[in-house]
MIDOSE-1310 file (N, C-alpha, C; in nm, 2 decimals, decimal comma, always signed):
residues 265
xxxx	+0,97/+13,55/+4,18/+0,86/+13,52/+4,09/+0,91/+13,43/+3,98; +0,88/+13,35/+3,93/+0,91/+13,21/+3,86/+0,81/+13,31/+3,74; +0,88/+13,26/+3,58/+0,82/+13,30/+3,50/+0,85/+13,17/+3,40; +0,88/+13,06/+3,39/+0,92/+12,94/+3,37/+0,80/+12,85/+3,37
xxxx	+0,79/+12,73/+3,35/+0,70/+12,64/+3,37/+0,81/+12,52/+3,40; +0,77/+12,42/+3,54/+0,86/+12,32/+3,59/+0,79/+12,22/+3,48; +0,92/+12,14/+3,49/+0,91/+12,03/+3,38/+0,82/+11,93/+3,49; +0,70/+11,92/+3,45/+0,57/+11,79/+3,53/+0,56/+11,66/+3,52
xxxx	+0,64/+11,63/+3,42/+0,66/+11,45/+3,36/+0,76/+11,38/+3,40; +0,78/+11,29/+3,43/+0,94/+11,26/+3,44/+0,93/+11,13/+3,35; +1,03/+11,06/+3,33/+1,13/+10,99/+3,20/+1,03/+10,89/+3,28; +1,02/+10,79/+3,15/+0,94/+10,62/+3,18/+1,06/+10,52/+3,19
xxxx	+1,01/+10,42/+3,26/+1,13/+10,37/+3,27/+1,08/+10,25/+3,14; +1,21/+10,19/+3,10/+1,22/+10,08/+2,97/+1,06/+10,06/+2,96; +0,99/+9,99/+3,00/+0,88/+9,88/+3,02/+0,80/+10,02/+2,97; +0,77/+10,14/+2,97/+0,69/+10,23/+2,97/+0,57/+10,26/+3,11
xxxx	+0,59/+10,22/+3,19/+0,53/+10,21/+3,30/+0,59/+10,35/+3,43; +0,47/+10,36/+3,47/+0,57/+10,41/+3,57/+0,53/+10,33/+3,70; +0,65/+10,37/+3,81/+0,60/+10,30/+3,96/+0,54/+10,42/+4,05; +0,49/+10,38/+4,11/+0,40/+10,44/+4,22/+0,49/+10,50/+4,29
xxxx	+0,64/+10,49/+4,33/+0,68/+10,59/+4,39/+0,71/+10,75/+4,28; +0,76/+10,68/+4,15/+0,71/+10,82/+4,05/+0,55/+10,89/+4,07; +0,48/+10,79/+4,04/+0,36/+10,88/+4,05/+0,33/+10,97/+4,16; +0,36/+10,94/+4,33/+0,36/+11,05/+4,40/+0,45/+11,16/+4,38
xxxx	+0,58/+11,09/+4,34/+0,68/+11,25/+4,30/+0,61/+11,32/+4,20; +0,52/+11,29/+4,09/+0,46/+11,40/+4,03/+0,37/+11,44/+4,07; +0,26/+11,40/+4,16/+0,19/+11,45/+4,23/+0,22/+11,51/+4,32; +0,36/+11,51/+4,36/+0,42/+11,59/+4,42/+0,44/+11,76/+4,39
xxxx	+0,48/+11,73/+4,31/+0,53/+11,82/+4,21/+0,46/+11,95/+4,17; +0,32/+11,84/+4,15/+0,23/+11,93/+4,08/+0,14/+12,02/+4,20; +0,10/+11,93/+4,34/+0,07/+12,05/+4,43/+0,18/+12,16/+4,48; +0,27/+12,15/+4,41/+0,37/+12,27/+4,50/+0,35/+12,38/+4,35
xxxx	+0,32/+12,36/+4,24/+0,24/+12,42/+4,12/+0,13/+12,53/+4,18; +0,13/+12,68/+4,15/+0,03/+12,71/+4,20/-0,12/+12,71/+4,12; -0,20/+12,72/+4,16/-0,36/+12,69/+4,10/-0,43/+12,81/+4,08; -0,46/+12,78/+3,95/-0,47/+12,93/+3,89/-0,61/+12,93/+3,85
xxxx	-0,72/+13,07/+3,83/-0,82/+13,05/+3,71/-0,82/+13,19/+3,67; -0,86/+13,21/+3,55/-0,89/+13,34/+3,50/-1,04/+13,33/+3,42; -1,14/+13,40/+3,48/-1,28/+13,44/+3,47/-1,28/+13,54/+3,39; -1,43/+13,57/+3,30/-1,46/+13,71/+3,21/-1,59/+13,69/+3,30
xxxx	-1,60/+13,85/+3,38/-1,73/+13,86/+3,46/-1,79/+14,01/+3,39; -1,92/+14,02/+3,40/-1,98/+14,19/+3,39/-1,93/+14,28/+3,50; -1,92/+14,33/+3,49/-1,88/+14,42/+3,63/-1,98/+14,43/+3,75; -2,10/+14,47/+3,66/-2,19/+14,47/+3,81/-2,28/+14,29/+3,83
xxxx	-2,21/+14,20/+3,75/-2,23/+14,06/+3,80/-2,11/+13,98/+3,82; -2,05/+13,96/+3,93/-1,89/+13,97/+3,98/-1,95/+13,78/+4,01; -2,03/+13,72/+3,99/-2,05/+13,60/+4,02/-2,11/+13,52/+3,99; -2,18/+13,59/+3,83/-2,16/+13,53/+3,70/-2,05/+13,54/+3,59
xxxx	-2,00/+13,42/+3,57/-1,90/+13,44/+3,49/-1,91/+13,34/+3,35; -1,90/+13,48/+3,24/-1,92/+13,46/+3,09/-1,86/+13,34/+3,03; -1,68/+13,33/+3,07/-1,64/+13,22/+3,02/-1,49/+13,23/+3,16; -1,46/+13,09/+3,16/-1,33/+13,08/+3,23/-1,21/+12,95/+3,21
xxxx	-1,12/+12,96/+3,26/-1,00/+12,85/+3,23/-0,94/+12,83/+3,39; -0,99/+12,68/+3,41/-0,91/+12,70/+3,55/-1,01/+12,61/+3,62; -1,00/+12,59/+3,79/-0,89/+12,58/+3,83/-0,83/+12,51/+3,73; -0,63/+12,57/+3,73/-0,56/+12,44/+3,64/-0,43/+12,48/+3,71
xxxx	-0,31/+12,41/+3,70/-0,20/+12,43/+3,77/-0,12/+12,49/+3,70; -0,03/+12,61/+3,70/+0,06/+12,69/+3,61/+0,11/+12,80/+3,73; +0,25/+12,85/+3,66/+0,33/+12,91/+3,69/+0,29/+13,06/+3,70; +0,21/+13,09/+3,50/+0,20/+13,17/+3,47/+0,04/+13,18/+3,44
xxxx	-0,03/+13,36/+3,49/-0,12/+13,38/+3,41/-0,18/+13,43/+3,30; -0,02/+13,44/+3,22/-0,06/+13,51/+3,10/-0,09/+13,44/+2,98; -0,06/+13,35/+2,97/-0,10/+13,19/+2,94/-0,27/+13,18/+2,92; -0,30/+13,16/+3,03/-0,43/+13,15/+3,02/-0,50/+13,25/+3,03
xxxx	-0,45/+13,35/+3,03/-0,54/+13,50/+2,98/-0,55/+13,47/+2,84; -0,44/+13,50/+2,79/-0,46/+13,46/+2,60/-0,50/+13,35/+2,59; -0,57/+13,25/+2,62/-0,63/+13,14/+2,57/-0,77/+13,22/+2,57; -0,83/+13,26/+2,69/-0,94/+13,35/+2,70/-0,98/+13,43/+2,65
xxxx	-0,89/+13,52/+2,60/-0,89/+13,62/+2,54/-0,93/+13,56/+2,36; -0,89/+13,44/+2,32/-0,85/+13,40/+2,22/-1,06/+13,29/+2,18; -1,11/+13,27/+2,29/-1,26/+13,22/+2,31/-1,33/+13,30/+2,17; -1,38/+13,23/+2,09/-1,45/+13,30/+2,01/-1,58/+13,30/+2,06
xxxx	-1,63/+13,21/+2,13/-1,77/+13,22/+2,16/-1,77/+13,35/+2,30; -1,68/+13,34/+2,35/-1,69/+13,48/+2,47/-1,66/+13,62/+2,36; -1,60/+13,62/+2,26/-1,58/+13,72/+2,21/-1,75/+13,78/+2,12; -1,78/+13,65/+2,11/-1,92/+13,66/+2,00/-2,01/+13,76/+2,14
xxxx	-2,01/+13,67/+2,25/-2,10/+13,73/+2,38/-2,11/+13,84/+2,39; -2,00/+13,95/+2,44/-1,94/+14,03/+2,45/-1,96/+14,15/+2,29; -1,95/+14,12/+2,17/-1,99/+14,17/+2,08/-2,13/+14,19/+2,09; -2,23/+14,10/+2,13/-2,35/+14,10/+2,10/-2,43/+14,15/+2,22
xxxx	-2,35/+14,18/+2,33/-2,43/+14,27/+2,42/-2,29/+14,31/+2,48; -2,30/+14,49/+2,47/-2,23/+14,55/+2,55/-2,31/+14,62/+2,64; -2,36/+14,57/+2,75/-2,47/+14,64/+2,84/-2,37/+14,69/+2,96; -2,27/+14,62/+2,97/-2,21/+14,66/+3,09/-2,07/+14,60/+3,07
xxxx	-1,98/+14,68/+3,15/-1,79/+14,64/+3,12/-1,81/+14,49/+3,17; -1,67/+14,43/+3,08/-1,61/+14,33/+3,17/-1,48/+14,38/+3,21; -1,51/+14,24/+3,29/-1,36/+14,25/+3,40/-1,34/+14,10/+3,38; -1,18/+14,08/+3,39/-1,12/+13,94/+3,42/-1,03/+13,94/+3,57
xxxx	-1,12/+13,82/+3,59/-1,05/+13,77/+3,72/-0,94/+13,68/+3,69; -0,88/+13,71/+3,78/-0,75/+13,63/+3,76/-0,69/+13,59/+3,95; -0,73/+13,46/+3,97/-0,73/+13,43/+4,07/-0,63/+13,34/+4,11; -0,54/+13,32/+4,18/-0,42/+13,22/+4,23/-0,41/+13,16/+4,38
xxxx	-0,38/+13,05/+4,42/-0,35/+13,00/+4,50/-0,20/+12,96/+4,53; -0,13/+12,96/+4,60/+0,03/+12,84/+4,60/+0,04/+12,86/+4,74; +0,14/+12,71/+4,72/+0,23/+12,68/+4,86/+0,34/+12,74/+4,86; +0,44/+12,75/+4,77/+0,58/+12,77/+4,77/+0,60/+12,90/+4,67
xxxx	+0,60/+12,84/+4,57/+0,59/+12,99/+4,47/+0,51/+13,08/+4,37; +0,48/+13,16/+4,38/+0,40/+13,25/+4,36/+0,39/+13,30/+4,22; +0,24/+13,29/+4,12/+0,25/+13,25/+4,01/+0,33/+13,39/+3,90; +0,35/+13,41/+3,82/+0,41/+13,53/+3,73/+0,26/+13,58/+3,69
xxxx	+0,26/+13,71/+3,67/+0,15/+13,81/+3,59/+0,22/+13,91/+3,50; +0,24/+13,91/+3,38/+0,29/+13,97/+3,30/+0,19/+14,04/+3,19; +0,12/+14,14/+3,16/+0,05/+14,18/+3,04/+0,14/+14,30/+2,96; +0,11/+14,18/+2,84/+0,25/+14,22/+2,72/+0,16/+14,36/+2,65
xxxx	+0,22/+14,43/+2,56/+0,15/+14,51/+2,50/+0,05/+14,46/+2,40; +0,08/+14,32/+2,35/-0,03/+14,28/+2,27/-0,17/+14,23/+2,36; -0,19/+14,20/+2,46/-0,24/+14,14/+2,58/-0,38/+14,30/+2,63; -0,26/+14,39/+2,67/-0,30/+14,53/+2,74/-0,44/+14,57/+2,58
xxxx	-0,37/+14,58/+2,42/-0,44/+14,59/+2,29/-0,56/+14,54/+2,32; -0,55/+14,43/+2,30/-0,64/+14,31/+2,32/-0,76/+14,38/+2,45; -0,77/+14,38/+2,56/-0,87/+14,43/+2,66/-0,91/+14,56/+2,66; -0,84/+14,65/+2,57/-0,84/+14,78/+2,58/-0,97/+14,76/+2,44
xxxx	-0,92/+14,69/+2,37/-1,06/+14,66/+2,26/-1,17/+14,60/+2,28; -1,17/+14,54/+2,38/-1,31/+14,48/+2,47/-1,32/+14,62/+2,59; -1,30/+14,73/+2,60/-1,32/+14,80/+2,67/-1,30/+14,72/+2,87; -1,18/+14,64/+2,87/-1,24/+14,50/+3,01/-1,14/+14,60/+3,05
xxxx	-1,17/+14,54/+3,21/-1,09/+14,56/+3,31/-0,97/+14,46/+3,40; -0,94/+14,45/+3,44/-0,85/+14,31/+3,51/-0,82/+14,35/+3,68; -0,81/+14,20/+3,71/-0,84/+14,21/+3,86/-0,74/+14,10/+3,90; -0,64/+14,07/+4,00/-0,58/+14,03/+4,03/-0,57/+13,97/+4,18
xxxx	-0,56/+13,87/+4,22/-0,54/+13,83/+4,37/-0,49/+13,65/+4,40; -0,41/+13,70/+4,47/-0,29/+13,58/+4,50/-0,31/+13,52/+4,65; -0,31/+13,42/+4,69/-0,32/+13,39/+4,83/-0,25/+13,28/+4,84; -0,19/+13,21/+4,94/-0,16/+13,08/+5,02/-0,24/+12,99/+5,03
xxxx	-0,27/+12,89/+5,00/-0,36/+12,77/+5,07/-0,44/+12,81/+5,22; -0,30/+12,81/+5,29/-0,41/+12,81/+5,42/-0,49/+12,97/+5,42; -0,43/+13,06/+5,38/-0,48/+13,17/+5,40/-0,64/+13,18/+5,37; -0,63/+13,10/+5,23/-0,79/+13,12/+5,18/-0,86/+13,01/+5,23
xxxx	-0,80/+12,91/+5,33/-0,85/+12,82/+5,38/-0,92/+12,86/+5,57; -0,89/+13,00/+5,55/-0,83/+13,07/+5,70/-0,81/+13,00/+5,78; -0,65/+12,97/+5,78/-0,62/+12,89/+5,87/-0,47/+12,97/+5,88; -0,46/+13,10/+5,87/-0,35/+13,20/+5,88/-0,28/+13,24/+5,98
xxxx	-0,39/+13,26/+6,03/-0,37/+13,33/+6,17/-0,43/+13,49/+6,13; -0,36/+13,57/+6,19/-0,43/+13,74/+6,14/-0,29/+13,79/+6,05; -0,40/+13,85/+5,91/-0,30/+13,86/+5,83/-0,23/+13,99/+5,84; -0,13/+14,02/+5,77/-0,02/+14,07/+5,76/-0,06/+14,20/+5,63
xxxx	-0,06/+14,29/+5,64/-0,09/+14,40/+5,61/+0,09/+14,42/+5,45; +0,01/+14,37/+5,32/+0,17/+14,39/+5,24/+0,25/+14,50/+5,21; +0,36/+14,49/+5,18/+0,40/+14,61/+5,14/+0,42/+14,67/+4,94; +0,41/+14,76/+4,91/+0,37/+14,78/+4,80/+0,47/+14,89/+4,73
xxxx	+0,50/+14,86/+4,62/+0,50/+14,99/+4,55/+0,52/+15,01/+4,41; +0,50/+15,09/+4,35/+0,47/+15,04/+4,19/+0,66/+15,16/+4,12; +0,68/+15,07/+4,03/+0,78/+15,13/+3,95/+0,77/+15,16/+3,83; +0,78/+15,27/+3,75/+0,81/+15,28/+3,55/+0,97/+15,30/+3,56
xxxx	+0,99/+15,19/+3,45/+1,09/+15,13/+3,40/+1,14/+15,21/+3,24; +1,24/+15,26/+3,22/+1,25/+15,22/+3,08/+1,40/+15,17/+3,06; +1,44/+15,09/+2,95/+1,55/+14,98/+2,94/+1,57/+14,97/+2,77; +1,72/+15,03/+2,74/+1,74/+14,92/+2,65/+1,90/+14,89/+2,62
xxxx	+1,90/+14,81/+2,49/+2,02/+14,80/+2,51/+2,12/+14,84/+2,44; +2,06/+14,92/+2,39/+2,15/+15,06/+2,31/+2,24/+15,18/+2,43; +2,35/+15,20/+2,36/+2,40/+15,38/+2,44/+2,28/+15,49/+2,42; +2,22/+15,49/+2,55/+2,19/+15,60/+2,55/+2,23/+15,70/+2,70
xxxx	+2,24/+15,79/+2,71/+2,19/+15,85/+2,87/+2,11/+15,93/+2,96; +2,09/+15,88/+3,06/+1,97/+15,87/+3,10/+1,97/+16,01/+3,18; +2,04/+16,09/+3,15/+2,07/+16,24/+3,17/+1,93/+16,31/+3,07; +1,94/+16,23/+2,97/+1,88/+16,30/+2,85/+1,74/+16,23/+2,92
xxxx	+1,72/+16,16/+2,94/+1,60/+16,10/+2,93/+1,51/+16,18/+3,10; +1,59/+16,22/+3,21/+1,56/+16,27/+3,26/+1,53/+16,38/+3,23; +1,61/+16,49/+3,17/+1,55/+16,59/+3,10/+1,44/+16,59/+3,00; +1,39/+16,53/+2,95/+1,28/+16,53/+2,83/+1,20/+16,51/+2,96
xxxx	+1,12/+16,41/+3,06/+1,08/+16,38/+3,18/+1,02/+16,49/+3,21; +1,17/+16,56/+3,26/+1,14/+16,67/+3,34/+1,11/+16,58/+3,48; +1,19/+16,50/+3,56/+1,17/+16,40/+3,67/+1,32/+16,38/+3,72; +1,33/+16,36/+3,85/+1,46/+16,30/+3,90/+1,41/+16,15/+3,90
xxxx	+1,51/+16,08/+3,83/+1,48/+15,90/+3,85/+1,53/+15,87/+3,99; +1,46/+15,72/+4,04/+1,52/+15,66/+4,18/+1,63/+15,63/+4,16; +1,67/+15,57/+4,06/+1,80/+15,55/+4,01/+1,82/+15,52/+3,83; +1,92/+15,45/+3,77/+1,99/+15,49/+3,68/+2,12/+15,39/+3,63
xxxx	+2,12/+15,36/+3,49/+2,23/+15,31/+3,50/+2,29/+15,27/+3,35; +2,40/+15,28/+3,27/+2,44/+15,26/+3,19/+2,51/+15,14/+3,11; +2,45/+15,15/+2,98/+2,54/+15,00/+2,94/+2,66/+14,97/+3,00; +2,69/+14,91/+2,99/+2,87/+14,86/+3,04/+2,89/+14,90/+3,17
xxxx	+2,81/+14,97/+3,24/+2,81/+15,01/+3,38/+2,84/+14,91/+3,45; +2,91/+14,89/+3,56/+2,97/+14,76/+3,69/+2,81/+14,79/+3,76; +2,71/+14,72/+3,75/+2,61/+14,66/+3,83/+2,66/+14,64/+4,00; +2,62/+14,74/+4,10/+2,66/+14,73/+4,22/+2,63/+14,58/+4,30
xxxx	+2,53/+14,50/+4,29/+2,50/+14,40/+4,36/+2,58/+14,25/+4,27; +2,59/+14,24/+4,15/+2,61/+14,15/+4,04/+2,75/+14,13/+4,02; +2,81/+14,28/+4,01/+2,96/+14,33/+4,02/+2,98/+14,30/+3,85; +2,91/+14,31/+3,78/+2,94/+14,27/+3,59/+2,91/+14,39/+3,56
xxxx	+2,89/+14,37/+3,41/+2,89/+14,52/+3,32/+2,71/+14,46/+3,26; +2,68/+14,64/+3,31/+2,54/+14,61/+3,27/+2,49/+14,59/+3,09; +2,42/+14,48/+3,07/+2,40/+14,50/+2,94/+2,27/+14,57/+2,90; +2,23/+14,67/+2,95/+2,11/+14,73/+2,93/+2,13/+14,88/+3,03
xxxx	+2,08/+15,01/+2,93/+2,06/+15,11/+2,99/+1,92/+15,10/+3,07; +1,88/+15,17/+3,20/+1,79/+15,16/+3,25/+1,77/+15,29/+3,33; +1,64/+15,38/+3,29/+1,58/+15,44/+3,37/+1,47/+15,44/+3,48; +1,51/+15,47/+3,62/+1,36/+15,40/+3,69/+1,31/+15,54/+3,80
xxxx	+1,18/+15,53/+3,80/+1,12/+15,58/+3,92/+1,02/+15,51/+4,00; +1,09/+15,50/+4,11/+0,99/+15,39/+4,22/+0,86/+15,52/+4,31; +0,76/+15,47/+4,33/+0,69/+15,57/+4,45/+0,75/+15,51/+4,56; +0,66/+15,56/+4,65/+0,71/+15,52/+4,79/+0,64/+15,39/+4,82
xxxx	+0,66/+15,37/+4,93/+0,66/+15,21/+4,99/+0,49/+15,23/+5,06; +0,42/+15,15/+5,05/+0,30/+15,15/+5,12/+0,25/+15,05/+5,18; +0,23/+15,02/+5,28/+0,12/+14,90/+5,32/-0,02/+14,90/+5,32; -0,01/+14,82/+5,22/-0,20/+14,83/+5,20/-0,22/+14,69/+5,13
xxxx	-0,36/+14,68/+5,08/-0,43/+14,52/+5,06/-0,43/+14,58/+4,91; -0,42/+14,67/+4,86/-0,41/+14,70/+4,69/-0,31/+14,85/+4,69; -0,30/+14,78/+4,54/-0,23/+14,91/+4,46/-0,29/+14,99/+4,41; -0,42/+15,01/+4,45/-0,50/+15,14/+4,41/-0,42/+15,28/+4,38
xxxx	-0,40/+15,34/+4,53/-0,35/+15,47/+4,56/-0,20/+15,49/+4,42; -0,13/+15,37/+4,48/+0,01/+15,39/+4,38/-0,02/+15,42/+4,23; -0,09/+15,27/+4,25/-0,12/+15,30/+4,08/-0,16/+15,42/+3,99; -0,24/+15,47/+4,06/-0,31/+15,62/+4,00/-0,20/+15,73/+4,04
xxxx	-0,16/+15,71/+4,13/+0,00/+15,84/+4,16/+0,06/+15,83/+4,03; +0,14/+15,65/+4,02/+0,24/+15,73/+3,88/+0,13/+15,69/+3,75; +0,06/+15,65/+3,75/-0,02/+15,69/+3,60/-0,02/+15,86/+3,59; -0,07/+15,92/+3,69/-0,11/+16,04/+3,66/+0,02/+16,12/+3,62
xxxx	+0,15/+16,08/+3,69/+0,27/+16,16/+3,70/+0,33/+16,13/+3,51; +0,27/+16,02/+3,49/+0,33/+15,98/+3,33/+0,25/+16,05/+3,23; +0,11/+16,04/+3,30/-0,02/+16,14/+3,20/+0,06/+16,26/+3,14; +0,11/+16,31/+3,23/+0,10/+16,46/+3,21/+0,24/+16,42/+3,10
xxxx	+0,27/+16,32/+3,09/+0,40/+16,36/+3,01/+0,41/+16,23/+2,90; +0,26/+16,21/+2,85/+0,21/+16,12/+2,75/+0,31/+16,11/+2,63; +0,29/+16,24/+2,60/+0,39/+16,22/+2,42/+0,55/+16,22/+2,46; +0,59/+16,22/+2,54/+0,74/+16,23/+2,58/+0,78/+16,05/+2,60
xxxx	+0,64/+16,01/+2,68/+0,73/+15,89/+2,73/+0,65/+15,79/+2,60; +0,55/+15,76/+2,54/+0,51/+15,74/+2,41/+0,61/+15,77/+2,35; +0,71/+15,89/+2,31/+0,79/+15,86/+2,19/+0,93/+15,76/+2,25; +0,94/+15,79/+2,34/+1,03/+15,69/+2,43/+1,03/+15,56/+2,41
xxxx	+0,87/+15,52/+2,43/+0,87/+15,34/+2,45/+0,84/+15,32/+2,26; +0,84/+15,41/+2,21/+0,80/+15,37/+2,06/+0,93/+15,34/+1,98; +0,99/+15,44/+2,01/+1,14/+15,46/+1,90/+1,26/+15,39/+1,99; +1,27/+15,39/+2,11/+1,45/+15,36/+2,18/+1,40/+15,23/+2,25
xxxx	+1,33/+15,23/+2,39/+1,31/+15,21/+2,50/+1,21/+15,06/+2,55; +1,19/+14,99/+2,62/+1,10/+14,92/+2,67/+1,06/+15,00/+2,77; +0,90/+15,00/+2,78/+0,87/+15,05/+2,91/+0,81/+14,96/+2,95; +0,81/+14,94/+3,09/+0,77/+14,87/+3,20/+0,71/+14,93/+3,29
xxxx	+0,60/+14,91/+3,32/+0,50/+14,96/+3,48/+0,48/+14,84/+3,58; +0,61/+14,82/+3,65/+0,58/+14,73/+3,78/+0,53/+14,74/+3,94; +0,46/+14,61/+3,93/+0,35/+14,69/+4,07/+0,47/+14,55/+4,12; +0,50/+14,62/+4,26/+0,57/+14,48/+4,36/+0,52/+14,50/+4,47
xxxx	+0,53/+14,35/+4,52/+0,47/+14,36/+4,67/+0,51/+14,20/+4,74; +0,54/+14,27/+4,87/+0,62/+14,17/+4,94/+0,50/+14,12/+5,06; +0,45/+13,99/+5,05/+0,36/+14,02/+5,12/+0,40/+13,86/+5,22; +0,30/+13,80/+5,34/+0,31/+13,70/+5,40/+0,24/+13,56/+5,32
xxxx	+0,13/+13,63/+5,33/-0,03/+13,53/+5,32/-0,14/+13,56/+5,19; -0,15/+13,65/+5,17/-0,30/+13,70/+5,11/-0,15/+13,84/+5,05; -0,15/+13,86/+4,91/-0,09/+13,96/+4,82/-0,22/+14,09/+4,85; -0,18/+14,19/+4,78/-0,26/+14,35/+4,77/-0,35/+14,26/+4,62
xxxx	-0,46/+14,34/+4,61/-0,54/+14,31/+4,52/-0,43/+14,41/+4,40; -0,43/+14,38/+4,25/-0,44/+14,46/+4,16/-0,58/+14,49/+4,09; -0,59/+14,58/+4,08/-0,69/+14,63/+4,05/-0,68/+14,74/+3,88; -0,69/+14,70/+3,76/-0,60/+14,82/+3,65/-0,77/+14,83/+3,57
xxxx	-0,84/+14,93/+3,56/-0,99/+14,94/+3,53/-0,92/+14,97/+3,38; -1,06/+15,01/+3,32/-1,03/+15,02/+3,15/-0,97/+15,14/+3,11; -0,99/+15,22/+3,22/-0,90/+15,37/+3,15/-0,77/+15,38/+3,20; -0,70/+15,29/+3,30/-0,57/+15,25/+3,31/-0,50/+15,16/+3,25
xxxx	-0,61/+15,09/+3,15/-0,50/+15,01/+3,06/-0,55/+15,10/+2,93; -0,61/+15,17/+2,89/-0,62/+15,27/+2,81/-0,50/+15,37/+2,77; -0,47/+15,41/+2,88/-0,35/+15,50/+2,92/-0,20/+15,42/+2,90; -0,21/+15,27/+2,98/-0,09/+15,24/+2,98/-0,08/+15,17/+2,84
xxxx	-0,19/+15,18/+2,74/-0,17/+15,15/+2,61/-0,11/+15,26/+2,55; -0,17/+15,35/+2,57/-0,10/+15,49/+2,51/+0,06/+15,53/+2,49; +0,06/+15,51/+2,66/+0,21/+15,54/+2,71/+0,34/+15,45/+2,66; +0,29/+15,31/+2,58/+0,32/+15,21/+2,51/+0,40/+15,11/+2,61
xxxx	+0,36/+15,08/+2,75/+0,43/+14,99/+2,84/+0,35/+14,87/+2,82; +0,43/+14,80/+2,90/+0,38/+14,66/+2,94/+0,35/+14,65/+3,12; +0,29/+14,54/+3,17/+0,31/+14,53/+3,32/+0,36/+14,45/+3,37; +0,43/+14,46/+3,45/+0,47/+14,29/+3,52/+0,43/+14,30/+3,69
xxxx	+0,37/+14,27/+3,71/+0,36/+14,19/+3,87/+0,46/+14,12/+3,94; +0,54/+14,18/+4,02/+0,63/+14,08/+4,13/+0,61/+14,09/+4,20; +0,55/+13,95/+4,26/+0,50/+13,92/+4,46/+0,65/+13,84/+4,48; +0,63/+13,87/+4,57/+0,76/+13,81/+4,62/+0,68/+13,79/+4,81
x	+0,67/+13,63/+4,87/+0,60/+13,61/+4,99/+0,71/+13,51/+5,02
């Protein structure tokens, strides 16, 4: 998952000109960019859409969520008739690599005060071109994270829980794959592995497993910790839908995380 933006311009030569074999290299460049839009739709009109940014070429959606988010005339809309939820779409295409989704805690604030929802879906060119063949069923599973880079241990942090983590690991700890000294404590619990077209089922597993243990992990991501709620999925063609409705970013505002998305195809 690329969370970077590739540099799209290249140097002019003296004269200020460029040649036509530059200009395909950036046009080069730019279709291997994946193609993004992010929509504000009502919920029960999924094809009317209030305001949107896109198609446009980027790495990242979070980018152009906050530009959207940032619309004063969709915000005026939205004030002036609350008849029914919104939801943002957040749609992607690529060839090669597959765009970042990250919603920061200011981001999660932000939609939790429009009461919205968010919707997520990533595809291949040909895929949505159907020209795939028959698709490939992803694999899935969602993780809470917490990390920092203070001594702490995560003995303790399991105990407050009341959870056995997937794993675990300590500042200065020798990182088994890296072979360095870790610069960051990290507690994790993964669900299990699923294949499915969304993170529905997962998602609602560990929200509810965290529910029950609101003010524990709230004092956690407030005072010591980053928390992180990552949905991953390793997919061919066509990613699992995300799907996070308004009472799951309600909650994951509470619990004080952020989310990140990693497809990895």
């Amino acid at each position: 998952m690329f969370s970077g933006t590739r540099a799209l311009y290249p140097r002019r030569r003296a004269h200020g000109h460029l040649t036509q074999g530059t200009l395909c290299r950036v046009r080069w460049r730019i279709s291997l960019t994946p193609e993004l839009t992010v929509s504000a739709v009502r919920e029960g009109e999924p094809h009317k859409r209030l305001a949107y940014i896109g198609p446009t070429h980027s790495y990242d959606f979070d980018g152009l969520l906050t530009q959207l988010l940032a619309d004063g005339r969709l915000l005026a809309t939205l004030s002036d008739d609350a008849r029914s939820p919104v939801r943002f779409e957040c749609v992607g295409l690529f060839d090669e690599s597959t765009p970042s989704f990250v919603l920061s805690r200011v981001l999660i604030g932000q939609l939790v005060s429009l009461g919205a929802a968010v919707r997520l879906s990533v595809s291949r060119y040909a895929a949505a071109r159907g020209h795939s063949g028959v698709p490939e069923i992803p694999e899935t599973r969602v993780e809470f994270n917490l990390q920092s880079t203070t001594q702490s241990e995560p003995d303790e942090i399991s105990q407050l829980l009341g959870l056995t983590p997937t794993a675990t690991i300590r500042v200065g700890q020798i990182q088994p794959i890296v072979k360095l000294p870790s610069p960051r404590t990290a507690w994790q619990l993964k669900s299990k592995t699923l294949r499915a077209w969304n993170f529905d089922p997962l998602v609602h597993e560990v929200l509810t497993t965290l529910q029950a243990r609101a003010d524990v992990v709230a004092s956690l991501t407030r005072h010591r910790f980053d928390g992180i709620l990552s949905l991953v999925a390793s997919f061919s063609d066509r990613s699992p839908e995300v799907n996070l409705t308004a009472g799951d970013l309600r909650l994951i505002r509470t619990l004080g995380l952020e989310v990140d998305v990693d497809l990895t195809a």
